[in-house]
C-alpha positions in Angstrom: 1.3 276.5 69.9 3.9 279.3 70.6 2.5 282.8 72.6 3.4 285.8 70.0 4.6 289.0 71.7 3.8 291.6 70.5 5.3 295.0 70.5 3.1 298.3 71.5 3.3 301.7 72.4 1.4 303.4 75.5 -2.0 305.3 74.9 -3.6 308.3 76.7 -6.9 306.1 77.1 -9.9 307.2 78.8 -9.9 306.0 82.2 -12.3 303.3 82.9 -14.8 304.5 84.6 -17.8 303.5 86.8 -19.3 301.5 83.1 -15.9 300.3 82.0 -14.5 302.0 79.2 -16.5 303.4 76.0 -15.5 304.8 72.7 -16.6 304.7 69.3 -16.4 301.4 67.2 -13.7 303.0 65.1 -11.2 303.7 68.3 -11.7 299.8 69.3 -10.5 299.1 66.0 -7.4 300.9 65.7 -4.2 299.1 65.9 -3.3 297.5 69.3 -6.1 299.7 71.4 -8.7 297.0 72.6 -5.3 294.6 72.9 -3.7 297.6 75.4 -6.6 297.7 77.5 -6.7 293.7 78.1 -3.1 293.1 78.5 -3.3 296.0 80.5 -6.1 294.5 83.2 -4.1 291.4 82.9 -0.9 293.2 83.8 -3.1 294.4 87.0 -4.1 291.3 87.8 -2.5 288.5 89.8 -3.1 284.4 90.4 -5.2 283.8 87.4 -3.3 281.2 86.0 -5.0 278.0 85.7 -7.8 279.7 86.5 -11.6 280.3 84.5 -12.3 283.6 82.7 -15.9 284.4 81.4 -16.5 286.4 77.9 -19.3 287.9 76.7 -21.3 290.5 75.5 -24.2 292.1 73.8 -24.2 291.0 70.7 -23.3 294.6 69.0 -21.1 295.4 66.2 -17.7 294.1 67.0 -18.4 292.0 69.7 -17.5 288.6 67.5 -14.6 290.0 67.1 -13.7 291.6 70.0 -14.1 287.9 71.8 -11.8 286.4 69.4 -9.2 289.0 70.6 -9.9 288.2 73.7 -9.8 284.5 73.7 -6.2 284.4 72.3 -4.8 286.8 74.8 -6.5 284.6 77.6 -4.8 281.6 76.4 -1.6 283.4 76.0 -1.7 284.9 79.7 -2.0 281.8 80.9 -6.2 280.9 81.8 -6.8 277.5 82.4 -10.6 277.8 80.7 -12.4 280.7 79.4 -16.0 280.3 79.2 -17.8 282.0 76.4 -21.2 282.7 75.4 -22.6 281.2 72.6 -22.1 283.7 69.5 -20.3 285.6 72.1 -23.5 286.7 73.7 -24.0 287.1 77.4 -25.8 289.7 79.0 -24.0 291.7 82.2 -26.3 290.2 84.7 -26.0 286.8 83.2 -22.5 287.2 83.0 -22.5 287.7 86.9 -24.2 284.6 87.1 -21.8 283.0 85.6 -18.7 284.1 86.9 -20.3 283.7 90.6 -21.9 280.0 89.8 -18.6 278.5 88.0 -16.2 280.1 90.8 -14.3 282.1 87.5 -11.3 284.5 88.2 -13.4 287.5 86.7 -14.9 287.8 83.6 -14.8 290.6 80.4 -18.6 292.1 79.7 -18.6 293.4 75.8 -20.7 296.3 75.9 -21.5 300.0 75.7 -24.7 299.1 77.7 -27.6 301.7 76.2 -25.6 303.5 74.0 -26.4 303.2 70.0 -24.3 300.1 68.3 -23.2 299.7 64.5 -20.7 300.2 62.8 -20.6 303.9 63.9 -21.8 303.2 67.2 -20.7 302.7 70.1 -17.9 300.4 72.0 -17.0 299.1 75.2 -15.5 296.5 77.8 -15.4 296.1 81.4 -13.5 293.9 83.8 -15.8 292.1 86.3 -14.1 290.4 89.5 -14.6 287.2 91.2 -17.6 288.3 92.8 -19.2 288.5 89.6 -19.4 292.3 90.1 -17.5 295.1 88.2 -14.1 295.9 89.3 -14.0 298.6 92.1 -11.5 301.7 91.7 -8.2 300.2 93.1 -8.5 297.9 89.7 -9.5 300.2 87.3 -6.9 302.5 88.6 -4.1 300.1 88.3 -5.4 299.0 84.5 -5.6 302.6 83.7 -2.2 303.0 84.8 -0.9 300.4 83.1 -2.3 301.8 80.0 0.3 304.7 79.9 3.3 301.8 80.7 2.7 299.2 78.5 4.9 298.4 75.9 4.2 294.5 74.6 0.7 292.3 74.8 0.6 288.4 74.6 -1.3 286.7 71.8 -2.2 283.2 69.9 -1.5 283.3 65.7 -4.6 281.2 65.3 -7.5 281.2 63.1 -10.8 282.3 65.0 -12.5 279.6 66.6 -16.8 278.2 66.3 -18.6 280.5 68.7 -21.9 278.9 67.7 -21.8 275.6 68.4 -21.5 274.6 72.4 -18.8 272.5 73.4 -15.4 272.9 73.9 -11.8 273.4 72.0 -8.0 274.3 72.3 -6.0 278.1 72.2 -2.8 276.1 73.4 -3.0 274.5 77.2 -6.6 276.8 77.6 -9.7 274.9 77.3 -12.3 277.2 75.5 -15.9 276.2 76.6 -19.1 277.9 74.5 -21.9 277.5 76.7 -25.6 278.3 76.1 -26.1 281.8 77.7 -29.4 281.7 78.7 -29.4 278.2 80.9 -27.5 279.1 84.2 -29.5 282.8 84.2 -32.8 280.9 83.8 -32.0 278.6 86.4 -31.5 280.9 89.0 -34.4 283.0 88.3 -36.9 280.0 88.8 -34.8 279.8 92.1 -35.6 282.9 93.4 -39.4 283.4 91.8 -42.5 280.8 92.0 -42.8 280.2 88.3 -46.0 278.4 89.0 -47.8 281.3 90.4 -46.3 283.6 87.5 -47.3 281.2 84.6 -50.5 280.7 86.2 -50.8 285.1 86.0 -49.9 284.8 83.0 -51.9 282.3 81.6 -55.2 284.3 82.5 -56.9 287.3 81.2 -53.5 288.9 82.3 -51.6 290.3 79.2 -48.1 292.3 79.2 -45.1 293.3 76.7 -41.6 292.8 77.1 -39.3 295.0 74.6 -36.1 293.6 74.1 -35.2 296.7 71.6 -33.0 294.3 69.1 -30.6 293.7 72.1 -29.0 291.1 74.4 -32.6 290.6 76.5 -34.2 288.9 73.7 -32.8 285.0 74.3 -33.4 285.7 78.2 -37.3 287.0 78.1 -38.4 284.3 75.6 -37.0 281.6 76.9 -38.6 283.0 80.4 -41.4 284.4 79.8 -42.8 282.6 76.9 -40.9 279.2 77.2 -41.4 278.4 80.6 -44.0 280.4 81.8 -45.9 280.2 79.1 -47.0 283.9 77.7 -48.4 284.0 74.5 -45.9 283.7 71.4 -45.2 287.4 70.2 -45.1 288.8 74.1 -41.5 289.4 73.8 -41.2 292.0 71.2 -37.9 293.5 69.2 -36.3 290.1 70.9 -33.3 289.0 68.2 -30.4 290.9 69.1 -29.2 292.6 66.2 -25.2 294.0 66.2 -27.3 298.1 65.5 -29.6 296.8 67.8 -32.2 297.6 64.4 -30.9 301.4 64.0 -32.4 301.9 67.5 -31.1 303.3 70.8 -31.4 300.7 73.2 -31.7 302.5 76.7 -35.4 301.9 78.2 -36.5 305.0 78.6 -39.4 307.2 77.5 -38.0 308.6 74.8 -36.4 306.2 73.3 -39.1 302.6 73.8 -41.8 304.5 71.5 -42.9 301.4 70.2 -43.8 299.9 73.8 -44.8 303.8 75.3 -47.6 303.9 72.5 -48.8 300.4 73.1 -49.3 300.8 77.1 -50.5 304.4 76.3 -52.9 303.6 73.5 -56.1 302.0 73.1 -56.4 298.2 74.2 -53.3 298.7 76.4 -52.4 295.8 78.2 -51.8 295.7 81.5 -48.1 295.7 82.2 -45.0 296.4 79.8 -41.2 296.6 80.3 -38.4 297.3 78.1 -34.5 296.2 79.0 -31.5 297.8 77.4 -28.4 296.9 75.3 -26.7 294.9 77.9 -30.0 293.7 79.4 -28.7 295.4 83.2 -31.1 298.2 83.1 -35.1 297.7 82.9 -38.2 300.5 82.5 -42.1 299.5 84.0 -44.8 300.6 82.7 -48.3 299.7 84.2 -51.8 301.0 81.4 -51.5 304.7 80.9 -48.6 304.5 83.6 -45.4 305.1 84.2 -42.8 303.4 87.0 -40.3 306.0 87.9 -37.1 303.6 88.6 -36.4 305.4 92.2 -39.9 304.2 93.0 -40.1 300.7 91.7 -36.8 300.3 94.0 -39.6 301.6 97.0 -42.2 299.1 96.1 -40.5 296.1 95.5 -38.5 296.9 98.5 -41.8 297.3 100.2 -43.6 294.4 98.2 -39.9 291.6 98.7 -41.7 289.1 100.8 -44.3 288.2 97.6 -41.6 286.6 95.9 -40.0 282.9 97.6 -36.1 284.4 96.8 -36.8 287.0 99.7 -39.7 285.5 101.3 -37.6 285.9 104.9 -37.3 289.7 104.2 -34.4 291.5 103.0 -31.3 292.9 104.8 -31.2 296.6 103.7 -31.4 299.2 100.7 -28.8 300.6 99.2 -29.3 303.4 96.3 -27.0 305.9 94.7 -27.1 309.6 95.8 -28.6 310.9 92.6 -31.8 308.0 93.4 -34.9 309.7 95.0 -35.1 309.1 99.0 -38.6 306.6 98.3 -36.7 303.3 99.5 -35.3 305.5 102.5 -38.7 305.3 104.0 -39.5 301.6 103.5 -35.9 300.9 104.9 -36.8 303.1 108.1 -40.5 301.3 108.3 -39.2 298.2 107.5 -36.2 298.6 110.3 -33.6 297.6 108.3 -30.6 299.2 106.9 -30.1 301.7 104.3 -27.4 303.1 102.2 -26.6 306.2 99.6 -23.9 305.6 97.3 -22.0 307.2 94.6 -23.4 306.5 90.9 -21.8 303.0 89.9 -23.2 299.5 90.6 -19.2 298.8 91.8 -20.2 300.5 95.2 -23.1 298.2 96.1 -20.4 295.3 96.0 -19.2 295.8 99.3 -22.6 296.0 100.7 -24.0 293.0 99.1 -20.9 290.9 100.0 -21.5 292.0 103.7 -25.1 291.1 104.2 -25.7 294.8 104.6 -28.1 295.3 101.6 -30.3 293.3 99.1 -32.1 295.4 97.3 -30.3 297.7 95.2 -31.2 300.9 92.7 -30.2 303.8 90.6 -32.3 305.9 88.9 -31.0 305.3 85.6 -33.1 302.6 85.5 -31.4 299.7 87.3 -32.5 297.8 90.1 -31.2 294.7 91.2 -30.7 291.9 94.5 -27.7 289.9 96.0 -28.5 287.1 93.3 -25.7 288.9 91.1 -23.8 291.6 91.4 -25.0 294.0 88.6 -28.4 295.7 88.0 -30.4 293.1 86.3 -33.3 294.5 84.2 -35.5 290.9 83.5 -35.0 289.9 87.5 -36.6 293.3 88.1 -39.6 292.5 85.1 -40.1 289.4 87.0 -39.9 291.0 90.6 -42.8 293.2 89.1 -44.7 290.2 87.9 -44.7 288.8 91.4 -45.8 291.7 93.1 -48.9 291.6 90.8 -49.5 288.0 91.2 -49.4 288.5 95.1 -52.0 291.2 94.5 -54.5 290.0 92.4 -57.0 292.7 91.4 -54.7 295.5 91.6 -53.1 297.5 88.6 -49.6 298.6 87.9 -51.1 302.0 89.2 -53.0 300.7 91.7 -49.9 299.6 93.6 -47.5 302.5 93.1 -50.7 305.3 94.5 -51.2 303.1 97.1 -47.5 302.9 98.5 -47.4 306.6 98.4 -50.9 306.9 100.1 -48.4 304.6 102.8 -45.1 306.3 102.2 -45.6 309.8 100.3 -44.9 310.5 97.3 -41.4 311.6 96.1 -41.8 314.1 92.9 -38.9 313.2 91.0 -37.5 314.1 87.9 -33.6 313.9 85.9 -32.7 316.6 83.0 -30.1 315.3 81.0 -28.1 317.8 78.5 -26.4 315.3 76.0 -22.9 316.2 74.1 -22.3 319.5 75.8 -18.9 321.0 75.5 -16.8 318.5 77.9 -14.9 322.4 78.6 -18.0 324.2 79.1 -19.3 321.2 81.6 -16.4 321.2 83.7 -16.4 325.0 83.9 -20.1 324.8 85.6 -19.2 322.0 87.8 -16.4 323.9 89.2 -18.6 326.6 89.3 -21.0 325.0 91.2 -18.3 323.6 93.8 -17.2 327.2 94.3 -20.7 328.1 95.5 -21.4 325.0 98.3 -19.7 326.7 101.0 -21.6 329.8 100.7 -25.0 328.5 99.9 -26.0 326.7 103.6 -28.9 329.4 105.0 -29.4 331.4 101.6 -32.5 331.4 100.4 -33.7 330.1 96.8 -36.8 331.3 95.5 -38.6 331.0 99.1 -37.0 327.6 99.8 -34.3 327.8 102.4 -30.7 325.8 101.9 -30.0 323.2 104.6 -26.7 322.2 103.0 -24.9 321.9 100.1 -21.8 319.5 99.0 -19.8 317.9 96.8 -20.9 314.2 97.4 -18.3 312.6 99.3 -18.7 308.5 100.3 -16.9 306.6 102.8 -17.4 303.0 101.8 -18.8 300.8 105.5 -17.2 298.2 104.9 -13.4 298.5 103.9 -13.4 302.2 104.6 -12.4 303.4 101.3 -13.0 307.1 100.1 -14.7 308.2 96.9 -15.1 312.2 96.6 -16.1 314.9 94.0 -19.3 312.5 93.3 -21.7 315.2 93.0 -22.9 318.5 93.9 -25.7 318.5 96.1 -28.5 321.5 96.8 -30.2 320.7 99.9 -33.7 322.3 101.5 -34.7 322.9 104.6 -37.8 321.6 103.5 -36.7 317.8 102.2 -36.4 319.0 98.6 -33.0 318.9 96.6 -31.0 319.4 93.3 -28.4 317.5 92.2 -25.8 318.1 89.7 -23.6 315.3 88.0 -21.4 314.4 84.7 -22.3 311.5 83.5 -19.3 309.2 82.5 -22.2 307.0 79.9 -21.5 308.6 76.7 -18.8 308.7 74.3 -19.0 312.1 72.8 -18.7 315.3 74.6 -20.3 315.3 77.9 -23.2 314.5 79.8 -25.0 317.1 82.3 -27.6 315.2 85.0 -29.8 317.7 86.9 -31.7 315.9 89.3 -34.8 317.6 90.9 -36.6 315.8 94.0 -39.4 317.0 96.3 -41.2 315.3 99.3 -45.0 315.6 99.5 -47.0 313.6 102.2 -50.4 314.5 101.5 -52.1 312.3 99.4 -54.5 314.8 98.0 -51.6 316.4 96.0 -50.3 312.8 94.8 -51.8 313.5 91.5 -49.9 317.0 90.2 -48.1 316.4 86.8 -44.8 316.2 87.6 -43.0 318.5 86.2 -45.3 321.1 87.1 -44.7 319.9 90.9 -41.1 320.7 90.5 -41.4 323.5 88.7 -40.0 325.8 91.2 -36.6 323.6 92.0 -36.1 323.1 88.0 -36.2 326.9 87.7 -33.8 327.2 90.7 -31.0 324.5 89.2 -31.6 326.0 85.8 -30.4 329.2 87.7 -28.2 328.1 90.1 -25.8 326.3 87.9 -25.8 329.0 84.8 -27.0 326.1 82.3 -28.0 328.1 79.4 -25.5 330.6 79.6 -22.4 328.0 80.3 -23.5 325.3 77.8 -25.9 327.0 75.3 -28.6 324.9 76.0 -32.0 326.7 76.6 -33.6 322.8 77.4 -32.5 319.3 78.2 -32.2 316.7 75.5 -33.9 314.3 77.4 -36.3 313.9 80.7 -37.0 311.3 82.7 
């Protein structure tokens, strides 16, 4: 079977980012641009030949194909095996998993995470290393480099090959192997958990929800949660993946899980629910008439590690990114272990996690994950939850998150996210905003005093590598703090992240709405950063 070269032309692509890169379906599909950016990362790459490559995704519109493109150019470049999911689905955690269990080279993750699918949806792909985490900057760099160079990519002229039936073929002197997705994930997680104790909570009066929303989770929480531990058929709702993920926006928020916010909300609520996202990385808790903020479920299951077997010996440290509330600071400092702020991007927990340094790791985007893998892992964290409760029997959801602040104190907490603003007008306030931190240090906002203020810079413990302009950061003498970020998520205009934080240790005002608590600080950012009159927007699109 010959290898085809074939002739290209350089592209100004977007540069990978911290979630790969993302565009529209209809970009992915132009001539020779999802072929660019793999010859490219192969180009990067060195001593892979021979070696194992793991491909998979979410199961959105183009991902069949996309896979096919892939397995061809693998063969050609010279992979000993590539391993691919069955139907070409894998989830991102999984697909850690994977790579880490079967010793792979790296591995391509087929996804645009929470973004909308379909044939107008969204796109995307990210190289994961040997680690089974995603490629740090030096990688992404060089593949994004190459992008502009490139002038031929390597292929197979075959037909496309059965990616629903397990077992293995030929693409020339590469073995393909379709595996079942599901079975190495599931496998670990009864590692790390006591399945008995969690079938045996859920076997009882105990009743929860799991909301795959159409996407990649759906495989992974059935045959979990109602295979092996046994919860009632129908717990796992919206669980077959779908390539529009049913005309839905997969991202477990709020705004966009109604169907799972009404039922924990409504009358007959049960007494836990959770929601995962397109990829299955990211993961949103919801106790009856409550709701997990992700910065504190990092706190309490930081706090609450030792009720599970997998950390029953304690954990090392907590690392979160800047833009995460400071909860899990104050279990790290009780607990005497160590703790970590990071830029946004699950790539800068690698290091730490490969050290021994952290354990437990969170964003506030709603991912929260362990050293099992090395990505955010949205059913690990459902099932991290369900151990908590099963190690406290009696208390609620609620019960357990007003207690750790009665212990702790409660971080009011908040993001604003203005979607598809003017990428111009976005930029313009951000380099307004870095124009003001060296004057801002003493002023006073609206009665609250500036300690400091920055453009997040982070010097990585480990191999001492740099990562600046990662935020600007507003803060208070008093503990409180704004932070402004773009978000690199989307793949239309831009995305403006306020963040709003306060610190309050008395337990008698743990019960203020929250919005309300942070009034004053969502007025001062609102101010501060010339929001309305820079972008036109009077409110954010979202909050969270």
């Amino acid at each position: 079977m010959d290898i085809k070269t074939v002739a290209t032309t350089p592209f100004q692509g977007q540069k990978p980012g911290t979630s790969g890169l993302r565009k529209k379906v209809d970009v992915f599909r132009e001539r020779n641009y999802l072929e660019n950016f793999v010859q490219s990362a192969f180009d990067s790459l060195q001593g892979f030949a021979g070696q194992t490559l793991v491909v998979g995704g979410d199961g959105r519109y183009h991902n069949r194909a996309a896979a096919q493109t892939i397995l061809r150019m693998a063969a050609a470049n010279g992979f000993g095996r590539v391993m691919v999911g069955r139907g070409a689905i894998l989830s991102t955690p999984a697909a850690s998993c994977v790579i880490r269990k079967h010793g792979a080279f790296g591995g391509f993750v087929l996804s645009a995470s929470h973004n909308p699918g379909g044939p107008k949806g969204d796109f995307g792909i990210k190289y994961n290393i040997g680690n089974g985490g995603p490629a740090p900057e030096k990688v992404t760099e060089a593949i994004h480099a190459r992008t502009q160079t490139i002038e031929r990519y390597l292929t197979l002229d075959t037909p496309d090959l059965d990616l629903d039936s397990l077992g293995e073929a030929r693409l020339g002197d590469t073995v393909v192997q379709v595996f079942d997705p599901v079975a190495d994930y599931a496998e670990m997680m009864a590692g790390i958990f006591d399945f008995d104790a969690l079938a045996a909570l859920l076997g009882g009066d105990f009743r929860m929800i799991f909301d795959a929303m159409h996407a990649v989770t759906g495989p992974y929480a059935k045959a979990i949660l109602e295979d092996r531990l046994g919860a009632p058929a129908g717990t796992v709702i919206n669980g077959t993946p779908l390539e529009d993920f049913g005309g839905g926006h997969p991202d477990p928020n709020l705004a966009h899980a109604e169907e799972l916010v009404a039922a924990l909300f409504g009358d007959g609520a049960p007494d836990f629910g959770a929601a995962s996202d397109g990829d299955g990385d990211r993961n949103m808790i919801l106790g009856r008439d409550f709701f997990v903020t992700p910065s504190d479920s990092l706190a309490v299951l930081a706090a609450n590690a030792a009720l599970a077997p997998g950390y029953r010996d304690g954990i090392a440290g907590v690392a979160r990114s800047m833009p995460t509330s400071g909860a899990a600071d104050r279990v790290a400092e009780a607990l005497g272990i160590g703790c970590y702020e990071t830029p946004t991007g699950w790539k800068f927990f690698g290091n730490l996690l490969d050290a021994g340094m952290a354990t437990f790791c969170g964003e506030e985007s709603f991912g929260t994950s362990s050293d099992h893998v090395r990505e955010k892992d949205g059913l690990w964290a459902v099932l991290m939850w369900l151990s908590v409760l099963a190690g406290r029997p009696g208390e609620s959801v609620a019960d357990i998150v007003r207690g750790h602040w009665r212990t702790y104190g409660r971080n009011y907490y908040s993001r604003h996210d203005y979607e598809g603003v003017d990428a111009a007008a976005a930029e313009g306030l951000m380099d307004h905003l870095r124009g003001l931190t060296g004057d801002l240090a003493g002023a006073e906002l609206d009665g609250r005093r500036v300690a400091m203020a920055d453009d997040f810079a982070y010097t990585d413990p480990v191999d001492g590598s740099v990562s600046s302009r990662q935020g600007i950061r507003v803060l208070f003498e008093d503990g409180a703090r704004v932070v402004f970020r773009l978000s690199g998520t989307g793949t239309e205009g831009a995305t403006l992240r306020v963040y709003i934080e306060r610190f309050e240790p008395d337990p008698a005002q743990h019960g203020l709405e929250t919005q309300a608590a942070l009034a004053d600080l969502i007025a001062i950012a609102r101010d501060l950063a010339q929001i309305e009159q820079r972008t036109g927007r009077k409110e954010p699109t979202v909050i969270t």
